[in-house]
FISE-238732 format. One line per 4 residues: number of its first residue (from 1); their letters; for each residue x, y, z of C-alpha. Coordinates in steps of 0.25 Angstrom, whole numbers, plus 2048, in hexadecimal, padded with zeros to 3 digits. Example, Ala and Ser with C-alpha at 12.3 -4.5 7.8 and 13.67 -1.06 7.14 Angstrom:
BEGIN
1 = AS = 831,7EE,81F ~ 837,7FC,81D .
This chain:
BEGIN
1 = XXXX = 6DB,26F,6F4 ~ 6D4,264,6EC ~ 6C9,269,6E1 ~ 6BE,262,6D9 .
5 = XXXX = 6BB,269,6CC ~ 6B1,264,6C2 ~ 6B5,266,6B3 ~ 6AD,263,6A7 .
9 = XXXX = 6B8,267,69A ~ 6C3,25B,698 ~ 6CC,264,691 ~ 6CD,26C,69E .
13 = XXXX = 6CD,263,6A7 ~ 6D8,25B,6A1 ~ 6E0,268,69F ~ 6DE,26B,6AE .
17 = XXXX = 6E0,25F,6B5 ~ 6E6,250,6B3 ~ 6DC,244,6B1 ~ 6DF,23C,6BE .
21 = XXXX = 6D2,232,6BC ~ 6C6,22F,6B5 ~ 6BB,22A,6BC ~ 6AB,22C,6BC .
25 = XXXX = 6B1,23A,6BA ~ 6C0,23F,6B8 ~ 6C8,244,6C1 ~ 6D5,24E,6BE .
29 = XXXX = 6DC,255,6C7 ~ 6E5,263,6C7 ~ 6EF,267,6D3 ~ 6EF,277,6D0 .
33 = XXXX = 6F3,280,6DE ~ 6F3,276,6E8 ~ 6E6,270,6E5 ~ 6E2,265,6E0 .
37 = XXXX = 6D6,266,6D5 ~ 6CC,25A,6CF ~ 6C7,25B,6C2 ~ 6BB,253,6C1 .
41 = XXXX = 6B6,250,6B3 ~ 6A8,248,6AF ~ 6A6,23E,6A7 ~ 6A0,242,69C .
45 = XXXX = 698,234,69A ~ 691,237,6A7 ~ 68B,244,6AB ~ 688,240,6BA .
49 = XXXX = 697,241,6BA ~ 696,251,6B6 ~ 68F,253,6C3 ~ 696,249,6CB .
53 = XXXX = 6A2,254,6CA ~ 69A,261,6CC ~ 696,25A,6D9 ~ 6A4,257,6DD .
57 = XXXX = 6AC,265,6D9 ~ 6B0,271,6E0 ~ 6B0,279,6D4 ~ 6AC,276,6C4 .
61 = XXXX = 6B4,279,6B7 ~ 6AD,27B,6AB ~ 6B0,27F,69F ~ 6A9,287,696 .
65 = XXXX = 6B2,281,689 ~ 6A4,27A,686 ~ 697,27F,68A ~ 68D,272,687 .
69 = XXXX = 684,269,68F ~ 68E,264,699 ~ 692,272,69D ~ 683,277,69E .
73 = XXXX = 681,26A,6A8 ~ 68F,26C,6AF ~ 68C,27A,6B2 ~ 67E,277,6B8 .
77 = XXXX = 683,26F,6C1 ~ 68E,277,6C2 ~ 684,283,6C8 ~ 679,27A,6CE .
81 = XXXX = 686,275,6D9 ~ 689,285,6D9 ~ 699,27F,6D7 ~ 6A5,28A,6D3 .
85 = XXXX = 6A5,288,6C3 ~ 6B0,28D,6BC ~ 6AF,28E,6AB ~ 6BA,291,6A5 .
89 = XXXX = 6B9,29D,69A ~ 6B6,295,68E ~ 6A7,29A,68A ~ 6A0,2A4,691 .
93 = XXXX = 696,29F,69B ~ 690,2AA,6A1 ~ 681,2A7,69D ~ 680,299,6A2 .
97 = XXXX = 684,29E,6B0 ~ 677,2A5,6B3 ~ 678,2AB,6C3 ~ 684,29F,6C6 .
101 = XXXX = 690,2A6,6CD ~ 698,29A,6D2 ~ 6A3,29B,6C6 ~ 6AE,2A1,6BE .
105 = XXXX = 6B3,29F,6B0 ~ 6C1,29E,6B0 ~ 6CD,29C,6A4 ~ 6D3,28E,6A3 .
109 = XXXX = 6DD,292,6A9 ~ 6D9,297,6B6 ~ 6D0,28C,6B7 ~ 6D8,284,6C4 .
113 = XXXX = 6DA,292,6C9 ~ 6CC,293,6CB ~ 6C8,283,6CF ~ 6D1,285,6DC .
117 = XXXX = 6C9,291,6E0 ~ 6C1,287,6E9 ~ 6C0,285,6F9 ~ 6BE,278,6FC .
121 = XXXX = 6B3,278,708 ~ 6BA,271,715 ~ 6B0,267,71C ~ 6B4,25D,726 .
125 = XXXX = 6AA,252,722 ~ 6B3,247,719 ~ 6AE,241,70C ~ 6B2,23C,6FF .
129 = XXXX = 6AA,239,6F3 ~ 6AD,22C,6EE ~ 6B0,22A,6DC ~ 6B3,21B,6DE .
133 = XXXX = 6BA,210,6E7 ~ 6C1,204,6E3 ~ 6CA,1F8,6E8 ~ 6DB,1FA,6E5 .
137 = XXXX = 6E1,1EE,6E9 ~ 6EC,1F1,6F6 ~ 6E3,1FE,6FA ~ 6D5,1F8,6FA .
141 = XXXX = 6CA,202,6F9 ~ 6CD,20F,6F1 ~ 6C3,21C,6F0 ~ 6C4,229,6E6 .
145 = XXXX = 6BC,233,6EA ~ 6BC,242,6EC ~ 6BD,248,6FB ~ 6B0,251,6FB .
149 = XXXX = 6B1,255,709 ~ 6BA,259,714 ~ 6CA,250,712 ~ 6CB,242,715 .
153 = XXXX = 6D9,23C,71A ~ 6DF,22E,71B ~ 6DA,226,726 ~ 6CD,22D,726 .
157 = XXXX = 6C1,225,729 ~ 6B4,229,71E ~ 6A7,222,71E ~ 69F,21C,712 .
161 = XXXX = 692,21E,719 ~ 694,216,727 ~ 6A0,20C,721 ~ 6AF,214,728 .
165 = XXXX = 6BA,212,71E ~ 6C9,217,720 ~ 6D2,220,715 ~ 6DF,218,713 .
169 = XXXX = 6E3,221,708 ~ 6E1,22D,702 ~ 6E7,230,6F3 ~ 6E3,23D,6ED .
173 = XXXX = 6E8,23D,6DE ~ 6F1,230,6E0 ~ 6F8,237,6EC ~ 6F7,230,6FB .
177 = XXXX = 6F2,23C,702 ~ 6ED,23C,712 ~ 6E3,245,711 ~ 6D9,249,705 .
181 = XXXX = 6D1,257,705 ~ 6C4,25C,700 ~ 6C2,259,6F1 ~ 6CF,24F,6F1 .
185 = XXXX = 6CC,243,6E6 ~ 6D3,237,6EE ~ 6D5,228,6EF ~ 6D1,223,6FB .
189 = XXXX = 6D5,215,701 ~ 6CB,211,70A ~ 6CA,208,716 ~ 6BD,201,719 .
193 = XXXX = 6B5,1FF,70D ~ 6B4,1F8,6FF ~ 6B5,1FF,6F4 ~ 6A7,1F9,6EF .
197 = XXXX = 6A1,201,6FC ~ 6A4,20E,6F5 ~ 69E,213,6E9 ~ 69F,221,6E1 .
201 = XXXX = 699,22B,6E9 ~ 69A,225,6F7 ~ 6A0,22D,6FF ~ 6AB,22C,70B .
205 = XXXX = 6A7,235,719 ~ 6AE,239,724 ~ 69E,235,72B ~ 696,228,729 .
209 = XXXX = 68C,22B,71F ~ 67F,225,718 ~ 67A,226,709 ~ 670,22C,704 .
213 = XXXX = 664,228,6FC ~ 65B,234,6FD ~ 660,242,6FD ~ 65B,252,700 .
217 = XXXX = 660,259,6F6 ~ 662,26A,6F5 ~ 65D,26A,6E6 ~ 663,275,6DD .
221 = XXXX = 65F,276,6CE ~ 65F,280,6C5 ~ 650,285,6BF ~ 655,285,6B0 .
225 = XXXX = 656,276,6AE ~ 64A,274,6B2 ~ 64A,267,6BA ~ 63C,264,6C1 .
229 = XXXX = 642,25D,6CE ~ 638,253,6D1 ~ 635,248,6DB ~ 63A,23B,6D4 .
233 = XXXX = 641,23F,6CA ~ 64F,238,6C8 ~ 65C,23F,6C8 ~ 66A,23D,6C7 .
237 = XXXX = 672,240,6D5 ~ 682,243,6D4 ~ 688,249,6E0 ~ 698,247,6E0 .
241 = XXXX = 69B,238,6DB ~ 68D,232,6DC ~ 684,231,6D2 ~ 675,22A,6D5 .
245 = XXXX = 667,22C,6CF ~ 65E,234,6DA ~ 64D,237,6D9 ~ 645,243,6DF .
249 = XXXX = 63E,23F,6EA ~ 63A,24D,6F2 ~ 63C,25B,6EE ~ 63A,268,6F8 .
253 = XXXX = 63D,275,6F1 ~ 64D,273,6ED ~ 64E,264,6F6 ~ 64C,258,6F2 .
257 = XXXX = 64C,24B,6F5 ~ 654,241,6EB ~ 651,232,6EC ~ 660,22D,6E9 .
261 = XXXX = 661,220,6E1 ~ 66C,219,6EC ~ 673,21D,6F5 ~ 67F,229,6F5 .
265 = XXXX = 687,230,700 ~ 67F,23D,6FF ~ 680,248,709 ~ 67E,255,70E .
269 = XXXX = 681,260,705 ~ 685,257,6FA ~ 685,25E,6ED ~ 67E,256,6E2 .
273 = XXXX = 679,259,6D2 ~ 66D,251,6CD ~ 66D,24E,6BE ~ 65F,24B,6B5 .
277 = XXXX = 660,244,6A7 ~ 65D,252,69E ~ 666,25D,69A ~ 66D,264,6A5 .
281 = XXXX = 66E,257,6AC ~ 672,25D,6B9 ~ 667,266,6BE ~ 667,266,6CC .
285 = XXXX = 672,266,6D9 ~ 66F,266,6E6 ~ 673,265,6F4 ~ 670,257,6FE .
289 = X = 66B,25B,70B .
């Protein structure tokens, strides 16, 4: 099985896992009873990256070695996307929890034991989240990206919105492989399309597709940050590898409507974070409809 953790401690993550690749985040990877974990890391210079990942695990490390701002925000959004946290046994946390449930604290130690306690959910609809794309000389267009639905295989036939494009080859972790499941980080060779056509945050289908510049959003927030959502004012929207500025254009109880500054591949049930400028900078999730 293929998991994504998020991990906030370097000196955990690099006593857990081998830096394969730095990118807008890095990436790490630990083979531990038959399954296959990413680590994903932030950059430190750039918080949207610190959401980017929460939006993109299956479960979230963090350690409790220092208890600072960055944890406080981590652990925000951490709760606000209701994901599996587990904090290892450092400082006692118990008061910053409130009536959160969705967690364990756990020795180093035990801390992969615990990250494989995960089912990945099995969906037949195909899609890969695309990090970047770029030309190599021989092969022609080249994707990394993260499977975030259903398994893709060679030969398959994916959609950047109405364009067809083919998988000529699949490398997960510089291995050829015919077949790449849920969760898999991969390289992809595509048949079809220029690597210009592809950006971070597009996304490959197994459907035709269109972008989005105006979303429904299931708004979840929680009361104590004290965040008067009102019509046009201006956020930050991450949700898996995109990044873009968005406004409040309606609000009905808990949905709104965001005016999103271009276009991104957003669909249904989506999962995204949206940040403000002031401390905690993330403040809210929520769900597109």
């Amino acid at each position: 099985m293929h998991i994504i953790t998020s991990i906030f401690d370097k000196e955990l993550v690099t006593r857990l896992a081998k830096l394969k690749e730095k990118g807008i985040f890095d990436f790490y990877v630990r083979k531990f009873e038959n399954n296959s974990i990413l680590f994903l890391y932030p950059n430190e210079n750039e918080f949207f990256t610190y959401a980017s990942i929460l939006t993109l695990s299956n479960n979230i490390v963090l350690s409790t070695r220092n208890i600072d701002q960055i944890f406080g925000e981590v652990l925000i959004g951490s709760i606000l996307l209701n994901k599996k946290i587990i904090f290892t046994d450092d400082n006692d946390i118990s008061n910053l929890l409130g009536d959160f449930k969705n967690y364990s604290i756990v020795k180093e130690s035990d801390l992969l034991n615990e990250i494989i306690k995960v089912e990945n959910k099995k969906e037949s609809e195909k899609r890969i989240d695309i990090d970047r794309s770029f030309i190599v000389k021989g092969v022609g267009t080249v994707s990394i990206g993260i499977v975030t639905k259903g398994s893709i295989a060679l030969h398959d036939k994916l959609y950047l919105e109405d364009k067809e494009i083919e998988i000529k080859s699949i490398q997960i972790e510089d291995v050829n492989e015919n077949i790449a499941e849920t969760n898999s980080w991969v390289g992809l060779a595509l048949k079809g399309i220029e690597a210009d056509f592809l950006e971070r945050g597009s996304i490959l289908k197994d459907s035709a597709y269109k972008k989005r510049k105006e979303a429904k959003i299931k708004i979840k927030k929680l009361d104590f940050l004290k965040e008067k959502i009102e019509v046009n004012k201006t956020y930050t929207l991450v949700s898996n590898f995109i990044k873009t500025d968005c406004s409040i254009k309606e609000i009905d109880n808990d949905i709104i409507t965001l005016n999103i500054k271009r276009e991104i591949p957003i669909e249904k049930g989506d999962k995204i974070l949206l940040l403000r400028n002031t401390i905690p900078r993330i403040f809210a999730s929520g769900e597109v409809l």
